[in-house]
C-alpha positions as CSV (number, residue, x, y, z in Angstrom):
1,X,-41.6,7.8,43.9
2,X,-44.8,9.6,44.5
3,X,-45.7,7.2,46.7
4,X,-42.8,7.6,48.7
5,X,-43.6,10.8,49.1
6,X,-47.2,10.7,50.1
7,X,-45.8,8.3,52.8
8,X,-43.6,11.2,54.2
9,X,-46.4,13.4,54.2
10,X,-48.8,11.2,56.2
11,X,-46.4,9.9,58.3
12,X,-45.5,13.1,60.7
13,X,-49.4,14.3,60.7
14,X,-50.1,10.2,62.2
15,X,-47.8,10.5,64.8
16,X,-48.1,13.9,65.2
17,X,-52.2,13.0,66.4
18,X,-51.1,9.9,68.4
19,X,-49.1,12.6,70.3
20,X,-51.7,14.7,70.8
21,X,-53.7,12.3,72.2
22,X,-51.2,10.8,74.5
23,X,-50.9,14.0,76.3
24,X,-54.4,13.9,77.3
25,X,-53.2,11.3,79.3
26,X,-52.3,11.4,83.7
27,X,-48.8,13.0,84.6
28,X,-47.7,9.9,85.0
29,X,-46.9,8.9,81.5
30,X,-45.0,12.2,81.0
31,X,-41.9,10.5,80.6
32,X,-43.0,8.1,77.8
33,X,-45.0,10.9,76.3
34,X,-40.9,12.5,75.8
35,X,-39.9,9.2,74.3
36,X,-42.5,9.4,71.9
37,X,-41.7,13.3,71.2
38,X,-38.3,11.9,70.3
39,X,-39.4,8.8,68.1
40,X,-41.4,11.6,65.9
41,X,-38.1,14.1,65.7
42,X,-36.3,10.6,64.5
43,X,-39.0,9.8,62.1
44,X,-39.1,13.9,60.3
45,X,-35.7,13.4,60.4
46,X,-35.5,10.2,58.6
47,X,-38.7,12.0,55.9
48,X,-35.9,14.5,55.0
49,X,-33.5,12.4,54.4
50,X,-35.6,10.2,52.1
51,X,-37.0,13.6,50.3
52,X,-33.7,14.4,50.0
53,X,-32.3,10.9,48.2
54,X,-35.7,10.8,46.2
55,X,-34.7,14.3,45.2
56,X,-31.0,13.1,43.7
57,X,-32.6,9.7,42.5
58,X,-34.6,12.0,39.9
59,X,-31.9,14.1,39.3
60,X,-30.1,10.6,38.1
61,X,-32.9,9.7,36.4
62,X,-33.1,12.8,33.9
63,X,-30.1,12.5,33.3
64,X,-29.5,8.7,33.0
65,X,-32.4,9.6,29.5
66,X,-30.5,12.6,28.6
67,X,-27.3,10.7,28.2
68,X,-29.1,7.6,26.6
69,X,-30.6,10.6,24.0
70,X,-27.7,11.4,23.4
71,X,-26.3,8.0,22.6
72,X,-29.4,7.0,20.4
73,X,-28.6,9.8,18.7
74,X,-25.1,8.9,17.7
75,X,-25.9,5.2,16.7
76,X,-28.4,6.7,14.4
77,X,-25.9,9.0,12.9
78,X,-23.7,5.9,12.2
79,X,-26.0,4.1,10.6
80,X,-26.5,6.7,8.2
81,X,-23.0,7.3,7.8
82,X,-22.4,3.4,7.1
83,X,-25.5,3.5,4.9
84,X,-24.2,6.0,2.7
85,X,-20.7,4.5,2.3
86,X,-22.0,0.9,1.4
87,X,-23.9,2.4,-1.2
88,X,-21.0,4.5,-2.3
89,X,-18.8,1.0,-2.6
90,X,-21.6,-0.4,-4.6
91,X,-21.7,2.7,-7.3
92,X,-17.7,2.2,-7.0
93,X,-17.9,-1.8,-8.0
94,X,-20.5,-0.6,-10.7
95,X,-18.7,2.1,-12.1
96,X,-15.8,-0.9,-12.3
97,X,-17.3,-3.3,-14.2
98,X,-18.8,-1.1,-16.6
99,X,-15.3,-0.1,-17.2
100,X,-14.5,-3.3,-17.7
101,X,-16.7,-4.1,-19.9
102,X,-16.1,-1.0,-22.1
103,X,-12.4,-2.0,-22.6
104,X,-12.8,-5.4,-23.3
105,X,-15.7,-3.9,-26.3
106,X,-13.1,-1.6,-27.2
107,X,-10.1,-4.3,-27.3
108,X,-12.8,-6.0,-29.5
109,X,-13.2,-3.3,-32.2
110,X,-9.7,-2.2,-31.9
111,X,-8.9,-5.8,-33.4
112,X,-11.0,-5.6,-36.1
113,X,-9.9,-2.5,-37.0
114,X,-6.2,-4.1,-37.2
115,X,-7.4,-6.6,-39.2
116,X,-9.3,-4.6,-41.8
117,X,-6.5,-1.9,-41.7
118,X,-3.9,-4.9,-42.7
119,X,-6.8,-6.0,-45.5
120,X,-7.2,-2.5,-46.7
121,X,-3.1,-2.4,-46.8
122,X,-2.6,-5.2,-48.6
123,X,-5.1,-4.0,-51.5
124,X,-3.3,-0.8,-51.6
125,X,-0.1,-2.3,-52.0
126,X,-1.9,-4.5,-55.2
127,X,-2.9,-1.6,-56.4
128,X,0.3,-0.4,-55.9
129,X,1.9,-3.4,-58.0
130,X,-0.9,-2.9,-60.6
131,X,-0.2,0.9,-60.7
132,X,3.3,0.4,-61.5
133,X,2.1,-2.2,-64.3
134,X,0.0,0.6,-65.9
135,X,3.0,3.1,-65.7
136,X,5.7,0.5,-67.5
137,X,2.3,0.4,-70.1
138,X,2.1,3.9,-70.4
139,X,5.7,4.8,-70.9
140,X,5.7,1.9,-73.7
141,X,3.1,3.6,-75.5
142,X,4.8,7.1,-75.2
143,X,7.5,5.5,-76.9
144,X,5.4,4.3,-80.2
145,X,3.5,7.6,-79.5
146,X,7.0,9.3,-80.2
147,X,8.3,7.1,-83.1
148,X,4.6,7.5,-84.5
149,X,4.6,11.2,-84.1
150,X,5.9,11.9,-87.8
151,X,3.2,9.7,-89.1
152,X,-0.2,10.2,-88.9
153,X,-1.7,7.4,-86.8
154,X,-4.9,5.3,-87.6
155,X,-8.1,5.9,-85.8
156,X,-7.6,2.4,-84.5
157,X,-4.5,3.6,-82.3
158,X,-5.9,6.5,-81.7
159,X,-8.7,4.6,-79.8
160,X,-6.8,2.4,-78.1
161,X,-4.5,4.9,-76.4
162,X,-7.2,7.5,-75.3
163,X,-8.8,4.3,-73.8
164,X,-5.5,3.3,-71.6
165,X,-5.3,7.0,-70.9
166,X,-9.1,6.6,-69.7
167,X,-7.9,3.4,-67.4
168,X,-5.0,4.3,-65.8
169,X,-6.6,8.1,-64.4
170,X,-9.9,5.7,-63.0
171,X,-7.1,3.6,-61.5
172,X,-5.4,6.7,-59.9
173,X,-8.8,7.6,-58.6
174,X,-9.5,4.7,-57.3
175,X,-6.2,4.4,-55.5
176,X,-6.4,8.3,-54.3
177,X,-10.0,7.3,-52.7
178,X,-8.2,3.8,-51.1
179,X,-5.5,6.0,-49.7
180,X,-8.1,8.6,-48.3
181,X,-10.1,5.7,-46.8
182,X,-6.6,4.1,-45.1
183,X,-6.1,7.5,-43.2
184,X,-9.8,7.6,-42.2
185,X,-9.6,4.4,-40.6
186,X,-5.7,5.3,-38.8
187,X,-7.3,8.4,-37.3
188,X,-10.4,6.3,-36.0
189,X,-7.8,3.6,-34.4
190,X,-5.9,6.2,-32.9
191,X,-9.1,7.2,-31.4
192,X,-9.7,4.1,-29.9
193,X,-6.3,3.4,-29.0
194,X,-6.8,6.4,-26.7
195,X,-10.1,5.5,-25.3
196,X,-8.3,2.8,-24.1
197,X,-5.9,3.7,-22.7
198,X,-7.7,5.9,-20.6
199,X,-9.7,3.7,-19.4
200,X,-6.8,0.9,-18.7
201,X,-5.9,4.3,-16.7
202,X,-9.2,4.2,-15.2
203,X,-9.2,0.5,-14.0
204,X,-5.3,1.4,-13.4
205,X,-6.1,3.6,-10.1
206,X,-9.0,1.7,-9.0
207,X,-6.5,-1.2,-8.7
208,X,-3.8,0.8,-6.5
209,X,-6.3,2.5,-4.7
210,X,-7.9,-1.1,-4.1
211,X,-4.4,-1.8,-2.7
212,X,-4.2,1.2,-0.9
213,X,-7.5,0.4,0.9
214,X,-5.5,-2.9,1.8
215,X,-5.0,-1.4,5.8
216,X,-2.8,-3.4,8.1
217,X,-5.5,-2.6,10.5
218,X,-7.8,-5.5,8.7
219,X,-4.5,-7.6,9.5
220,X,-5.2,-10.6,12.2
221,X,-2.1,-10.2,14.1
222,X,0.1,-13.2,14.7
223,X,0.7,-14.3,18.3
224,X,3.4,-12.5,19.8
225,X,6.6,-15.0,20.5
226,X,9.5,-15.3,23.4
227,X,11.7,-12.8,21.7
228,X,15.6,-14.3,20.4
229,X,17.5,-12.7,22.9
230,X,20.9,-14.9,22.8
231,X,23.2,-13.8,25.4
232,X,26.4,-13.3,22.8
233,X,29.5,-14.6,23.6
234,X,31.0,-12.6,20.2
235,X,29.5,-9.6,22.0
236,X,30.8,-6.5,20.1
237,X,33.3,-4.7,21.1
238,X,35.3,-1.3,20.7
239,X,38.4,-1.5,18.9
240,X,41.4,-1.1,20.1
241,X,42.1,2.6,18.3
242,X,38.1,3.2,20.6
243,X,36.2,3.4,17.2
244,X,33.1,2.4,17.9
245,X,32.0,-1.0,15.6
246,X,28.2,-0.2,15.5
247,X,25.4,2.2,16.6
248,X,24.6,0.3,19.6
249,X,28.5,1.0,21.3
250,X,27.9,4.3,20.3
251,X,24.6,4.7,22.3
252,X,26.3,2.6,25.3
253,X,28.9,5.8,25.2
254,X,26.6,8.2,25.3
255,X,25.3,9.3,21.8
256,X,21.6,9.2,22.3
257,X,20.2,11.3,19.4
258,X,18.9,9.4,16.1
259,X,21.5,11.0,13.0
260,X,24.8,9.8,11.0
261,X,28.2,8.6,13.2
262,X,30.9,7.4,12.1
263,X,31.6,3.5,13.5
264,X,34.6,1.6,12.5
265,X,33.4,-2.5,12.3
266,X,36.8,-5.2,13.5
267,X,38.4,-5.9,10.5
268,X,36.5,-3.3,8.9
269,X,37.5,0.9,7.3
270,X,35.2,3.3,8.7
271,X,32.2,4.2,7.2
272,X,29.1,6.6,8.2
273,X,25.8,5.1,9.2
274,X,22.5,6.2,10.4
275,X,21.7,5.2,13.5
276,X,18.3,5.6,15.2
277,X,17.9,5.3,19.2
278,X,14.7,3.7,20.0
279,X,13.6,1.3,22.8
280,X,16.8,2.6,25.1
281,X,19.4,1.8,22.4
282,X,20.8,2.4,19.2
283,X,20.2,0.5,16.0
284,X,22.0,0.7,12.6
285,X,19.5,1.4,9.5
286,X,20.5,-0.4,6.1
287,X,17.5,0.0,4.0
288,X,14.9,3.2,4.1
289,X,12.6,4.3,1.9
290,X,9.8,7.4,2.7
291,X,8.5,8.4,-0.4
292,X,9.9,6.8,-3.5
293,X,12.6,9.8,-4.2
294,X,15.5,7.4,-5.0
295,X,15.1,4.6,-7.6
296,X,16.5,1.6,-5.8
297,X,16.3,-0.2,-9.2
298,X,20.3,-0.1,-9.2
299,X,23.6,-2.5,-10.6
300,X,25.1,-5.4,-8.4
301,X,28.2,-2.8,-7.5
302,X,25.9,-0.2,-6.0
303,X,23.9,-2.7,-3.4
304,X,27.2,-4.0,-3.1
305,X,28.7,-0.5,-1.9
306,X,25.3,1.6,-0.9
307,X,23.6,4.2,-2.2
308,X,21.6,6.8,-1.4
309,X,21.3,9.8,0.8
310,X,21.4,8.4,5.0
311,X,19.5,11.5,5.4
312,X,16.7,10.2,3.5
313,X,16.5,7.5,1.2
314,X,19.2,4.6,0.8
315,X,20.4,1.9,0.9
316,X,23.7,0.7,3.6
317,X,25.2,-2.0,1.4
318,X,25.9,-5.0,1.6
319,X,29.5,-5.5,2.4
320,X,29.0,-2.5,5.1
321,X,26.2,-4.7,6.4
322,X,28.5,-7.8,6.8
323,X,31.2,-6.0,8.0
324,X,28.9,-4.8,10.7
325,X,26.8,-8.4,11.5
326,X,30.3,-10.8,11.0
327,X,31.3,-8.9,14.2
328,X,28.4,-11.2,16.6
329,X,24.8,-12.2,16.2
330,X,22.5,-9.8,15.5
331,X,18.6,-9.0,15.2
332,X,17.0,-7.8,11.8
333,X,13.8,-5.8,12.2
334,X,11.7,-4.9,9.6
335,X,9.5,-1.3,9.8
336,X,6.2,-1.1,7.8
337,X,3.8,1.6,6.9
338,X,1.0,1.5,4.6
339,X,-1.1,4.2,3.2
340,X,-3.4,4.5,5.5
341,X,-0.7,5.5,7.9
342,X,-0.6,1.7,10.2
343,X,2.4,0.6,11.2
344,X,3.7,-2.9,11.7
345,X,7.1,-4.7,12.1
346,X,8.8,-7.9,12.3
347,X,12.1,-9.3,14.1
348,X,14.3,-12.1,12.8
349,X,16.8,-13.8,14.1
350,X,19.5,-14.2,11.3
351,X,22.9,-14.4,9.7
352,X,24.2,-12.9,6.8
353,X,27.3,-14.8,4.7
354,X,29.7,-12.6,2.9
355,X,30.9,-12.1,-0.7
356,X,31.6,-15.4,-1.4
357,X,28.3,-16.8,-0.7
358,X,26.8,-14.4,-2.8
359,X,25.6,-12.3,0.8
360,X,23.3,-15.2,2.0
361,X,20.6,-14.5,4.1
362,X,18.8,-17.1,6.7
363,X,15.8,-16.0,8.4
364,X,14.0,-17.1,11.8
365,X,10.8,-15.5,12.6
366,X,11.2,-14.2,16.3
367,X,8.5,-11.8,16.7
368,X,6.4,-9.2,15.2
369,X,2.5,-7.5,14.7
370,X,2.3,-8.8,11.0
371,X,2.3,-12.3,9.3
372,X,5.9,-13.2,7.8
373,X,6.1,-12.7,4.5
374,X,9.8,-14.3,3.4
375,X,11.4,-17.4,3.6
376,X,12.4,-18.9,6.5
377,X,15.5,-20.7,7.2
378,X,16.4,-21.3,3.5
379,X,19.2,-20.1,1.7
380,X,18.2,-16.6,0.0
381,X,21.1,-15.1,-2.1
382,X,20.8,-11.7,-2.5
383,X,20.6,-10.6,-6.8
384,X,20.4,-7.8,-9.2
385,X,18.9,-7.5,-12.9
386,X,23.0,-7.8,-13.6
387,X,24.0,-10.5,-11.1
388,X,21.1,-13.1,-11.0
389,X,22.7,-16.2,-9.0
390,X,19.4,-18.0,-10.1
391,X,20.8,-19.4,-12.9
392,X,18.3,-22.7,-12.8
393,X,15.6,-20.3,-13.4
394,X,15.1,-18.6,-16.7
395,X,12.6,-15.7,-14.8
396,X,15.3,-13.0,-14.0
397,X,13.4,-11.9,-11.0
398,X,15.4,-8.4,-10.4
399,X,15.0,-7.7,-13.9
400,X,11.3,-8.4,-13.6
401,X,10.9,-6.8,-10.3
402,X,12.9,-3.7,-10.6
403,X,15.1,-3.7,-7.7
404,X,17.6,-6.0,-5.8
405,X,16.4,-8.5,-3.7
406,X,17.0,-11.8,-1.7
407,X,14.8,-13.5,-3.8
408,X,13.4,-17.4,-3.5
409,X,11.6,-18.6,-6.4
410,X,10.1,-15.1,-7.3
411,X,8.3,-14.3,-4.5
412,X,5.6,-11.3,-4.2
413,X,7.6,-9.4,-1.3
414,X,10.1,-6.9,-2.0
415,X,11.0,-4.2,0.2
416,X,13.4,-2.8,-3.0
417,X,10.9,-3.0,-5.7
418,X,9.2,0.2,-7.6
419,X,7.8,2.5,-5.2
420,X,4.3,2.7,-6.7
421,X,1.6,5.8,-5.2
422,X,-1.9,5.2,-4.8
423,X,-2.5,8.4,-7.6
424,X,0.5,6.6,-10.2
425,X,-0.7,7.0,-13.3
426,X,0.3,4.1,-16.1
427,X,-0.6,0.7,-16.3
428,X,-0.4,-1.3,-12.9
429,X,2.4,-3.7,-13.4
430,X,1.7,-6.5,-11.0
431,X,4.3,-7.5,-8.5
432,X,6.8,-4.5,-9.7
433,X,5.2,-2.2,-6.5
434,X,7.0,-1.9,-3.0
435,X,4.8,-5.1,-1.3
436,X,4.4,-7.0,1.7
437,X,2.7,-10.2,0.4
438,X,2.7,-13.0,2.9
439,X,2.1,-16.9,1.8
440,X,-1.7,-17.1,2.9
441,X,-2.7,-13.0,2.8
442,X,-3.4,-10.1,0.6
443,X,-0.9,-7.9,-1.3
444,X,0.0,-4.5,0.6
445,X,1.3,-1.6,-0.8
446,X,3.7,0.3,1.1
447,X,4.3,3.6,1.8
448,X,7.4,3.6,3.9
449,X,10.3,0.5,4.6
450,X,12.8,0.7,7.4
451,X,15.3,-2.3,7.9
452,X,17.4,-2.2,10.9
453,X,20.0,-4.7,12.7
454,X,21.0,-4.6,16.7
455,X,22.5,-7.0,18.4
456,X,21.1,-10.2,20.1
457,X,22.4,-9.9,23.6
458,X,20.1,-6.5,24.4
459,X,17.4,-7.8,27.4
460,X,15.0,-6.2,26.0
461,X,14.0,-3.5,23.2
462,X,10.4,-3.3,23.5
């Protein structure tokens, strides 16, 4: 740059000296002597201009370095901030395993104090036995001691009882300081009986909040596929009284504002769902869950009939639901959120049998932003804690699970299960939480289920 700039110094005093000494010259060579004149205003013009850009290149320059300051700046704040949390996970994992370790010594002494508790126990109850001995003894004696009283007995006798007496009070000692030493050792076991469970407490949120942590973010998303979209040639209807038969009808006459309608299935009463317009269409909700208000862990009638509030948490039912899905072929879509606020969902082609199949589900995988985590085109009948169709398995799985299901061997997914909170307290019962738990993943807790159906003939819904 500085050349630069001495160059545009020198250059208009050079030709501003050739000039001078081409006018020295004949009037001849006026003309050309112009010409040159011209060249020079060219050249001073062409200097500015250069200043000028050398200017603005500096400019850039300053603050091209402010800007990568700036930026330096930033990285080096991250690292510090990444620093700090990597050795904040280490004095987690560390404060962990010592936990750990302190329950499983505390498990340790806590069964040897059972042990010598049952010990000290059963010498109190021989004491006991030998106590009782002693008394029969006793009130034997008191008997010749009352037939005796009108005589004078010998000093033999005499002897003889105040040495029983002597006996039997050292044995009531004994057992008085055997009783005292029982309740010292109960009120030490009920002191470690609470240590650990506080600590099982302990290890009990680290585990949830371990789930928690599980973020559908860290998630490698499966490739998106050609969406099922079968044009239907059951395509659903209104009936001939103009009820509408689902959610979607209703949007397609006008009713664009996510609530609960009325719709009126063929072949079907009326009933009130909740339908939710999304994607330029309506569809109908039969399973939601936001925040573990309503305990879904309910009889074989009520997932039969629905429960719930439509407003909030419930549950359609599962004769609504084929009432509505018996009409044409449908699409069931699956809403996840986990608690770390991600969202992810999955669509399945599928059908759904009715009563006498014990509600049947099939399942095809059509798209989605998460791996699958059910069964897929297998026969899943749907069961409750009191209406377990598994009967070649001894493993009630609703019982087990807490909540009714279309269960397949016992798998870890269930939308219906116990809504567990990062913050529960209790032991963590494993598989009894509201999971997503596909074949070849890690367990997710949820924080919010949606389950929806539409039907297949809609072009296009995302």
């Amino acid at each position: 740059m500085k050349i630069i700039l001495v160059f545009l110094f020198i250059a208009p005093l050079a030709l501003s000296a050739g000039a001078e000494e081409y006018s020295s010259s004949d009037s001849a060579a006026a003309p050309e002597t112009k010409s040159r004149f011209a060249m020079l205003d060219d050249v001073r013009i062409l200097a500015n201009g250069l200043l000028q850009l050398g200017h603005g290149l500096k400019d850039f320059v300053h603050k091209t370095k402010g800007q990568m300051n700036d930026i330096f700046q930033k990285l080096y704040i991250f690292d510090r901030s990444f620093y700090e949390l990597s050795l904040q996970t280490s004095e987690i994992k560390e404060e962990e395993e010592q936990l750990r370790q302190t329950t499983a010594r505390l498990q340790i002494n806590n069964e040897e104090m059972k042990n010598l508790s049952q010990e000290m126990n059963s010498k109190i109850e021989d004491l006991i036995q030998n106590k009782i001995q002693l008394q029969e003894q006793v009130w034997g004696l008191e008997d010749k001691v009352t037939k005796l009283a009108i005589i004078q007995p010998s000093m033999q006798e005499t002897e003889e009882i105040s040495s029983l007496k002597a006996f039997v009070e050292q044995q009531d000692n004994d057992i008085k300081q055997l009783l005292k030493i029982v309740e010292d050792q109960h009120v030490e076991l009920d002191k470690q009986h609470n240590q650990i469970m506080e600590l099982e407490d302990k290890l009990n949120h680290i585990e949830l909040q371990e789930l928690a942590d599980n973020s559908f973010m860290e998630e490698q998303k499966e490739p998106e596929t050609t969406p099922f979209l079968v044009h239907n040639v059951t395509a659903v209807r209104r009936g001939s009284d103009g009820a509408a038969p689902d959610c979607t009808a209703l949007y397609s006459s006008g009713k664009h504002s996510s609530g609960v309608y009325t719709i009126k299935p063929n072949g079907s009463e009326a009933f009130d769902v909740y339908c939710e317009m999304k994607f330029g269409t309506s569809w109908t909700v039969i399973q939601k869950r936001v925040d573990g208000s309503l305990d879904f862990n309910q009889s074989w009638d009520a997932y039969t009939n629905g429960f719930g509030d439509l407003n909030d948490e419930f549950w359609l039912g599962l004769n609504k639901t084929y009432s509505i899905t018996k009409q044409g072929d449908y699409i069931l879509r699956i809403e996840l959120q986990d608690w770390k606020d991600n969202r992810r969902h999955i669509d399945y082609a599928f059908s759904l049998g009715g009563p006498e199949t014990g509600y049947t589900l099939q399942l095809a995988r059509v798209s989605g932003s998460i791996p699958n985590a059910l069964p897929e085109r297998t026969d899943l009948r749907f069961s409750t804690a009191d209406h377990d169709l598994d009967i070649a398995n001894d493993f009630n799985c609703p019982e087990n699970y807490l909540g009714g299901w279309w269960h397949s061997e016992c798998e870890e997914t269930n939308l219906n299960g116990k809504y567990v909170a990062p913050r529960s307290r209790g032991r963590l019962e494993t598989r009894k939480g509201v999971y997503w738990k596909p074949k070849k993943g890690r367990y997710y807790l949820l924080k919010s289920t949606k389950i929806m159906i539409h039907p297949t003939d809609l072009k296009s819904y995302e």
